[in-house]
C-alpha positions, -999 to 999 in steps of 0.1 A, spaced: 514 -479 527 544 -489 543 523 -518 556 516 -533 523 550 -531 506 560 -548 531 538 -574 533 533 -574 495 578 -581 496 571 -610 515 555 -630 484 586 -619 461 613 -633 494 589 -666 498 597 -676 460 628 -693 473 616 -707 502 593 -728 475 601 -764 480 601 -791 456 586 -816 475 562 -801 494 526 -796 474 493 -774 479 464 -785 459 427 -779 455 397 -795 443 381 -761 433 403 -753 401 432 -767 382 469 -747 387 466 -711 365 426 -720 361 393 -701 369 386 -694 404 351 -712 403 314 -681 413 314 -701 450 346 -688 460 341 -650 448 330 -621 468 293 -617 473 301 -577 479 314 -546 460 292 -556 428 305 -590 427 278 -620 433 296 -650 445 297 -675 472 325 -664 496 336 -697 503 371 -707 508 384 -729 489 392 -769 504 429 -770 505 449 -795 513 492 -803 518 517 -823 515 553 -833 516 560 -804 546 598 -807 552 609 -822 587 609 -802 618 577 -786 605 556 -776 636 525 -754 625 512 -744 590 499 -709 574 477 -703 546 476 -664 529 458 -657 498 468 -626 481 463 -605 448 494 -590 435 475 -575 406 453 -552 426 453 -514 417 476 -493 433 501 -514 432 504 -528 466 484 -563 462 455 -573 487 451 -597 510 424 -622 512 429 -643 539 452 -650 560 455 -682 585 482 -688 616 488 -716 636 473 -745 622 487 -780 639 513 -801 623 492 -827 621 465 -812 600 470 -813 564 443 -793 548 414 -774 553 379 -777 540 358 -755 518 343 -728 543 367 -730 567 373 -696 562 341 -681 562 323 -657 586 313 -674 621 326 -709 606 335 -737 629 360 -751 605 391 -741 611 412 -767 634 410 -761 666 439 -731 678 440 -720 645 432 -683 642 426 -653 611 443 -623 609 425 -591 593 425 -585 556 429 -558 534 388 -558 533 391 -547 571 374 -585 585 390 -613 600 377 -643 577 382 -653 543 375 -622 517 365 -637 481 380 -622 448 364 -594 435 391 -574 411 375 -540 398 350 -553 365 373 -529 338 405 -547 349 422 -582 335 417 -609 354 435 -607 386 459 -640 404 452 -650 434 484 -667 450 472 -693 477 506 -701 496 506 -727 525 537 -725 551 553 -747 569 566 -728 598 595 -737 626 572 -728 657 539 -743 663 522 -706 677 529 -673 660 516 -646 685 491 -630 661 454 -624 666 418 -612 646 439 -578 647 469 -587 633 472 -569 602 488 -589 565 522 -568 575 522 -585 608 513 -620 601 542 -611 570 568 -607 593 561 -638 613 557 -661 582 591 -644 571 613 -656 602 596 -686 611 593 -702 575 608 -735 563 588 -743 530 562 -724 510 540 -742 490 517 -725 462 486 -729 438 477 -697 418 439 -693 405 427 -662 380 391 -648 382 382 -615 363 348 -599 367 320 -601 337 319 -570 320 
């Protein structure tokens, strides 16, 4: 538990770090929208793609020297959030990443980029899937521009670790939030 409060205070002490001129975006869904079927959790009674989202940045601030990516659910029960995805050591010269990248046995992340484990227990990308009886649930995608170009994280590396490095190696955080509730 300790790990996850942790790791779920990181997203409340990244709020600052939020710059101005440095943007996420995605092609999938609009700021606040629906997190489109493709990108849910084909799992745990949910029927969807499991397909990251295409993501792409700009506007990193200067000295930038790797990127992150983490995609998180505050709203999870329990109160402790879940973890989705994480992603460490992407170059500085790569702005984005496409759809899939993420996914099981993919070949798309940029080369010396790596995946930590999520809060499903795997090291790829772990689609939404929020419990049917709940609201719909935000998914915070954050990109950060980090002050080191190699965090020494693994597969193993749990949210709490990769948490800690993002915390003391961050410059900017950028951020898109998508919703996605489960049919009834």
């Amino acid at each position: 538990m300790r790990a996850h409060m942790l790791a779920a205070g990181f997203c409340v002490l990244a709020a600052p770090a939020l710059a101005g001129g440095f943007t996420l975006t995605t092609p999938a869904f609009r700021p606040g929208g629906t997190i489109p079927t493709t990108e849910v959790l084909n799992g745990l009674g949910c029927t969807g793609g499991n397909r990251s989202p295409a993501l792409s940045w700009s506007g990193a601030p200067v000295g930038t020297e790797s990127y992150a990516v983490t995609i998180y659910d505050p709203d999870a029960p329990g109160g402790r959030g879940w973890w989705h995805w994480t992603v460490f050591n992407i170059p500085a010269n790569v702005h984005g990443l496409v759809a899939g990248a993420g996914t099981a046995n993919s070949r798309s992340l940029p080369p010396g980029a790596g995946e930590g484990r999520t809060d499903f227990g795997f090291s790829h990308y772990g689609g939404p899937c929020p419990p049917a009886a709940d609201r719909p649930h935000r998914y915070m995608i954050t990109v950060y521009a980090l002050k080191t170009p190699h965090l020494p994280l693994d597969a193993r590396s749990s949210p709490a670790q990769v948490s800690v490095q993002l915390r003391d190696n961050v410059l900017a955080a950028a951020q898109i939030i998508g919703n996605y509730g489960r049919p009834r």
